[in-house]
N, C-alpha and C positions, 0 to 999 in steps of 0.2 A: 317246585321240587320238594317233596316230602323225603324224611330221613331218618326212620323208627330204627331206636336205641333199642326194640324189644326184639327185633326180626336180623337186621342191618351185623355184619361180622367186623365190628369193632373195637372189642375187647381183645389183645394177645394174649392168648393161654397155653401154655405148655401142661399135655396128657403124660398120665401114669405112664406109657407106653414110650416118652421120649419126642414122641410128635410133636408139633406146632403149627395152632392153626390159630383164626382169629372167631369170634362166636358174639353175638347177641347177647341180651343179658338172661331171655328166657335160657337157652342153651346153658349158660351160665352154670347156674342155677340147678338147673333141673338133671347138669352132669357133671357139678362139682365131686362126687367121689370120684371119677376117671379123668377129674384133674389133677393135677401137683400143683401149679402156684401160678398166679398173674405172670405173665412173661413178656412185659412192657421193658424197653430197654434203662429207663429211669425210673428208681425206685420211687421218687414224687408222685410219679402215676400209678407201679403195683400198690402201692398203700392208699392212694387216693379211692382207686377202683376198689379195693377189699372192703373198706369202709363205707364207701355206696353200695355192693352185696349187703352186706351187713344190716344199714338201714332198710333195705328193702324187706330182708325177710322179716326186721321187726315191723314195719306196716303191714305185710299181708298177714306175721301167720300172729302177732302179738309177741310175749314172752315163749320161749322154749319150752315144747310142750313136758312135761314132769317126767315122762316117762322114755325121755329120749338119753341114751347116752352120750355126755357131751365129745368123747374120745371116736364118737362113730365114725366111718368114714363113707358111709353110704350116701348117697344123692336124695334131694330133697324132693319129696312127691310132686308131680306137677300137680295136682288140685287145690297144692297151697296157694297156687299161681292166679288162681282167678281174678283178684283184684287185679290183677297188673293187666289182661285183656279188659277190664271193664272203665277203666281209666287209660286205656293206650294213647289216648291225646297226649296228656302229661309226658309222653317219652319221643316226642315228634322236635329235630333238632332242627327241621327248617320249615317252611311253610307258612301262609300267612295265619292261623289258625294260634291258639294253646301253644305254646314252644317250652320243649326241655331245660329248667335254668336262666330261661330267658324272659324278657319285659322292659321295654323302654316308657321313656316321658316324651312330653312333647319339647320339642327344641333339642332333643338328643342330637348329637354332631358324631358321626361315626369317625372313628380313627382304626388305624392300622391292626388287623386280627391278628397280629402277633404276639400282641401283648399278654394274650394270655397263657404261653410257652414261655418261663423265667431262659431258657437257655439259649431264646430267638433276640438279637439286639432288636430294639425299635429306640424311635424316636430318634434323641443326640446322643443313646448310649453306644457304645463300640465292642466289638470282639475281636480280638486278632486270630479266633480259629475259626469263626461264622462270619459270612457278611449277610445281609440282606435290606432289602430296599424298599422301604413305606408305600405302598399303591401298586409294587409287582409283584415280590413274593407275598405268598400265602399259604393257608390250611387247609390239610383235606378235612372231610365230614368228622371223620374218627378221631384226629389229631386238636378239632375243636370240642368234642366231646371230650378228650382228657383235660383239655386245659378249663374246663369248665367245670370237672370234677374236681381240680385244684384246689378253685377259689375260694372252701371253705378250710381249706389245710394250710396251705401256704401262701394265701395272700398277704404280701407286708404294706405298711404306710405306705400311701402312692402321693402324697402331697396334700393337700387343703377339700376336705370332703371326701376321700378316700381314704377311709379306715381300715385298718387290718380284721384279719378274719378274727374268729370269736377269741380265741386263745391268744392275740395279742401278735406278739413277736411268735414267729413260730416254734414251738418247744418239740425237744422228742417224743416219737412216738413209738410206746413199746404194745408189739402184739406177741399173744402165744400163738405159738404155730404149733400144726400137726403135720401128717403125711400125705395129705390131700385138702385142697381147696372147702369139702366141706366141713373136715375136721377142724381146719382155721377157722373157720366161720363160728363153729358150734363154742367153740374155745370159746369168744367173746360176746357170745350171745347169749350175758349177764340179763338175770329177772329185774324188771323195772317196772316202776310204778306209773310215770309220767311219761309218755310217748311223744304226746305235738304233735305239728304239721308239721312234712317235710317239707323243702324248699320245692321239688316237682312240682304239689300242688297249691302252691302261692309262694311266686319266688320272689314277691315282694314285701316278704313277713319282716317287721321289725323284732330287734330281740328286745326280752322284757327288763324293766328298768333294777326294778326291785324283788323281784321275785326269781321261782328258781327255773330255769331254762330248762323245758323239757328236750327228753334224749334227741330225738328226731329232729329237733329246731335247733340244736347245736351241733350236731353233726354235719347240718346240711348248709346250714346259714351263707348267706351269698352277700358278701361286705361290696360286691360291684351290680351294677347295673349293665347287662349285657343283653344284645340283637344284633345275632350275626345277619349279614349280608348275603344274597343266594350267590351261589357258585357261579363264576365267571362262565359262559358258555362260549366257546369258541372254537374254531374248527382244530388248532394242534395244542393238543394234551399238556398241561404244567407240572412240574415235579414240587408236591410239599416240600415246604423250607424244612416241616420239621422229621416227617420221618421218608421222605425223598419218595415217593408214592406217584406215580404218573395219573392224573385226571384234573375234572376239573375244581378248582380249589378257591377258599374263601379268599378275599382282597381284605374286605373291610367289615368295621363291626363298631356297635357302641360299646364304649369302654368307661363308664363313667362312676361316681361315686355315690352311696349313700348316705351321706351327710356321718355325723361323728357318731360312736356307737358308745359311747364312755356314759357313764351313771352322771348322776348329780350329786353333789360334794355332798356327804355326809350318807348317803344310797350305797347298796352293795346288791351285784347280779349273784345269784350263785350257779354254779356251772362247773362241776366236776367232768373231765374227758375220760372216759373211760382207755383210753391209751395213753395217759402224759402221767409222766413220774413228779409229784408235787413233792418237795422238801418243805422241812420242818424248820424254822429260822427264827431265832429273835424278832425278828421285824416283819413273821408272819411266813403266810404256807405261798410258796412259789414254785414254777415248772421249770424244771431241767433244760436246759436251752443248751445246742451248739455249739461249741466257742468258732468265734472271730478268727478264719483259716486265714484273713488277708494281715490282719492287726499284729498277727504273731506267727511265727513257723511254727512253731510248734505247740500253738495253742491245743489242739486237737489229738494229741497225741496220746493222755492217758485220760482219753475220752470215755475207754471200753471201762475204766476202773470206776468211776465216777457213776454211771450206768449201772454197775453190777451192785454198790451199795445201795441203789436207789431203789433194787430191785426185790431189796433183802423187805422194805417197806410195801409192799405189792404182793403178797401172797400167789399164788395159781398153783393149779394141777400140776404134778410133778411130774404129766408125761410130757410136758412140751418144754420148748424151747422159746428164749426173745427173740422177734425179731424187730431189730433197731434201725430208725429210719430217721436220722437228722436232717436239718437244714441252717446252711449258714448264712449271714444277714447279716447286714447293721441296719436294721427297719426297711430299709428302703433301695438297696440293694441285696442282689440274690449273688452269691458266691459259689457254694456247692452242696450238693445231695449226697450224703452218705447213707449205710446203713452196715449192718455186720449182726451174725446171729452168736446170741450166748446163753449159756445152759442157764437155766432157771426152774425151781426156785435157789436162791441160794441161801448156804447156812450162816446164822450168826455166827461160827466159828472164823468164817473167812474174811468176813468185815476188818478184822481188826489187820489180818496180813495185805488186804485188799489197802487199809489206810497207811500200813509200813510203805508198801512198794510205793505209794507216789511221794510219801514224804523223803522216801529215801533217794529216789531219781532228782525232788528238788537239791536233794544235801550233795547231790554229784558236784556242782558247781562250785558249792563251798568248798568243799573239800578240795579241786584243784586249785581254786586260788590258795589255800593255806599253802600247798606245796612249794611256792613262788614265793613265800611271804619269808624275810630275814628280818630280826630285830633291830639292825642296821641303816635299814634300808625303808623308806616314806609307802606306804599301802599302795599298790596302784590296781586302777579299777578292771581291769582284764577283760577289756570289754569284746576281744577277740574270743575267750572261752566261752561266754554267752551265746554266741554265735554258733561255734561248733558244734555245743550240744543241742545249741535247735535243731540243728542241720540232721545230728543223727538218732535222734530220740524218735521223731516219729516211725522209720526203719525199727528199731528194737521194737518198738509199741507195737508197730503190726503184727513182726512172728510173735510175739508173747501173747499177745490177745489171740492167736489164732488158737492159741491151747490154753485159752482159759478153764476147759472143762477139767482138764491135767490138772491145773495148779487150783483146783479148787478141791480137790480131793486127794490130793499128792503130797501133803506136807512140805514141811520147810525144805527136801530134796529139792521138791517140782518146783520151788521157788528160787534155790538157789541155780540152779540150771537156769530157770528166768535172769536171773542178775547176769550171769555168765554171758547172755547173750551180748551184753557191752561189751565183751572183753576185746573182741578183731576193730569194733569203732572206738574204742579208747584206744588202742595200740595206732593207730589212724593220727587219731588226735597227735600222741605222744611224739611221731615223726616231726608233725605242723611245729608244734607248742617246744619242740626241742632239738632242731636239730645241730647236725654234727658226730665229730668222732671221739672227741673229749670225752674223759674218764665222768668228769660232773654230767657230759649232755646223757651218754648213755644210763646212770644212775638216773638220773631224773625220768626220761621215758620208759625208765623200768617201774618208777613208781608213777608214773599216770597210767600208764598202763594196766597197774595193780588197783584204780580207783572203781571200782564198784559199790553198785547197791548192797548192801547188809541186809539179806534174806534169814540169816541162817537162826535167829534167833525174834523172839516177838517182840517189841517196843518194852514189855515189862521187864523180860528176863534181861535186857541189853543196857538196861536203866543201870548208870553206874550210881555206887551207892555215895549217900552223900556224906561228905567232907563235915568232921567235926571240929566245931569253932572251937579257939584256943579257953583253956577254963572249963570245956563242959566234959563231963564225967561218962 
């Protein structure tokens, strides 16, 4: 059984028109203006696939020809396409022949094709909203083509020989978008020097130790060792574990590792991603990562703020928009996929309110244990308040980042309307934290109630002045 990624409708795309179909990659491609956007139900997979477009047109056509408007939103000529008919082996996902992303060793030992869907349990791991069974369910053609396109985005540490994808722990990834799939494409289809091999045509490339990774070899880099298994044939039809598709579907597959990918002590790879947002640190330049949604409620919450100063460092065209595509992790477990779109570029003017609003959501906490605190009386740790603000922070975080383009251009109003937003989950709190019909319980949830973020002013102007020592003039 053969199963061309070039011909085969496996890609979901939603058209300008509202429609949705599934398409090939040539179709892709060659009618990305009278697309809108990847229309994969998990964001893991539209950013997975946009980025394999992406690579591809830089193997066929090179850098972006000079005279091409990057804002177009016209479809790419098919004569750019030729390489991709002249190497069609490279795109064949099953068959004994060249296979797409794939290459075993000898002694390979196939395990359960789930593994490479983060959202499918296998093995001893569990889910209380999915079950599924090692040697019964399985993938269709398509759903093994996504999780294949994965592996160089968000593969984490899988144990002893299983290294993570190039980029480590998986960090965010920010794209510009336009109004159609080819305008997205054009956005990020930055002039480059060094190209590489992609992993299609030798997906058993090692990455280089000391030198600098070319584009095509990190984008595409395959940290696993994969050969799926041909499709179970049998007379009644199976439904994919992962997108519930009636046919017939993968069992098993090699799932193994490439040995460790890490330099040698005193050695540096270089490898800039052209979508991860690197910060500037005393102890050197690192990638935006995540937070830990299991380790903290509300780790995640002023996620969008975090994002938008990093974005301020990342220059782009002023007609697009981010679109932001998390992953959360401790290495070696997968948690959840986020993503959220925010206006970009953004001005240094906003930076600094962008840095009030989270310092002022931590000072929430302080500020209600002061309420509680008498001279009288031994400090106690309130470790009920902790709680409740995790509980309602990420709720305010969502509507407030939904209008982040508002408060980026809205001054301290659009900001304090953002603060505002605590006011009906503080008054919440204030019932918890005080109840009763006493003269003191009602005084007290009048002032938790009144506890808000300090929008209305900037860190500098808010600055009280300081107190002068006794003696100085």
């Amino acid at each position: 059984m053969r199963y061309s990624l070039l011909e085969k409708p496996w890609i979901p795309v939603l058209w300008t028109d509202g429609k949705f179909s599934k398409v090939g990659i040539l179709e892709a491609l060659t009618q990305a203006g009278h697309i809108r956007q990847i229309a994969a139900s998990n964001p893991m997979d539209r950013v997975a696939i946009f980025r394999f477009l992406l690579a591809l047109l830089y193997w066929c056509r090179g850098n972006l020809p000079t005279t091409t408007d990057t804002a177009s939103e016209e479809s790419f000529p098919i004569d750019w396409f030729s390489k991709l008919d002249a190497d069609k082996e490279c795109f064949n996902l099953l068959g004994g022949g060249k296979r797409f992303y794939q290459y075993r060793e000898q002694g390979d030992k196939p395990l359960t094709v789930n593994y490479l869907i983060h959202e499918i349990p296998s093995g001893t791991n569990f889910n209380h909203f999915r079950h599924s069974i090692d040697g019964a369910n399985g993938l269709c053609p398509a759903c093994c083509a996504l999780g294949l396109l994965r592996l160089p985005m968000f593969s984490t540490q899988g144990g002893q020989g299983k290294s993570p994808g190039i980029n480590a722990k998986p960090p965010i990834y920010v794209i510009p978008v336009g109004e159609t799939l080819a305008e997205t494409l054009r956005l990020s289809w930055q002039p480059v020097s060094n190209l590489g091999t992609p992993a299609w045509e030798k997906p058993d490339v090692q990455l280089p130790g000391t030198s600098e990774v070319p584009l095509l070899t990190g984008l595409t880099w395959l940290p696993r060792r994969v050969w799926l298994s041909q499709p179970q044939e049998s007379e009644s039809l199976t439904h994919c574990i992962s997108c519930g598709r009636l046919g017939n579907v993968i069992i098993s597959s090699v799932f193994a590792g490439k040995g460790s990918a890490k330099t040698d002590e005193g050695t540096k790879r270089v490898w800039h991603d052209p979508h991860v947002i690197y910060e500037q640190t005393k102890k050197g330049e690192f990638s935006l990562h995540s937070a830990d949604v299991v380790g903290s409620a509300d780790a995640a919450a002023g996620h969008w703020a975090r994002t938008m100063t990093g974005l301020l460092q990342n220059p782009r065209t002023e007609r697009s928009r981010a679109w932001v595509v998390g992953f959360s992790s401790d290495q070696n477990k997968y948690f959840e996929a986020s993503e959220l779109f925010l206006p970009w570029p953004v001005s240094p003017a906003t930076v600094e309110k962008l840095s009030q609003w989270q310092q002022s959501n931590y000072n929430l906490n302080r500020k209600l244990k002061q309420l509680d605190e008498k001279p009288s009386r031994k400090p106690r740790k309130h470790i009920e308040i902790n709680t409740m603000l995790a509980t309602i922070r990420p709720h305010v975080e969502s509507k407030v980042s939904a209008k982040a383009e508002e408060l980026l251009s809205g001054g301290n109003t659009a900001w304090e309307h953002a603060a505002g937003e605590y006011r009906p989950m503080m008054q919440m709190i204030a019932r918890s934290l005080a109840p009763g019909v006493t003269t003191a319980a009602v005084e007290r949830r009048r002032k938790i109630g009144n506890v808000l973020p300090q929008m209305g002013q900037t860190p500098t102007e808010a600055r009280k002045p300081e107190r002068r020592k006794r003696g100085s003039k």
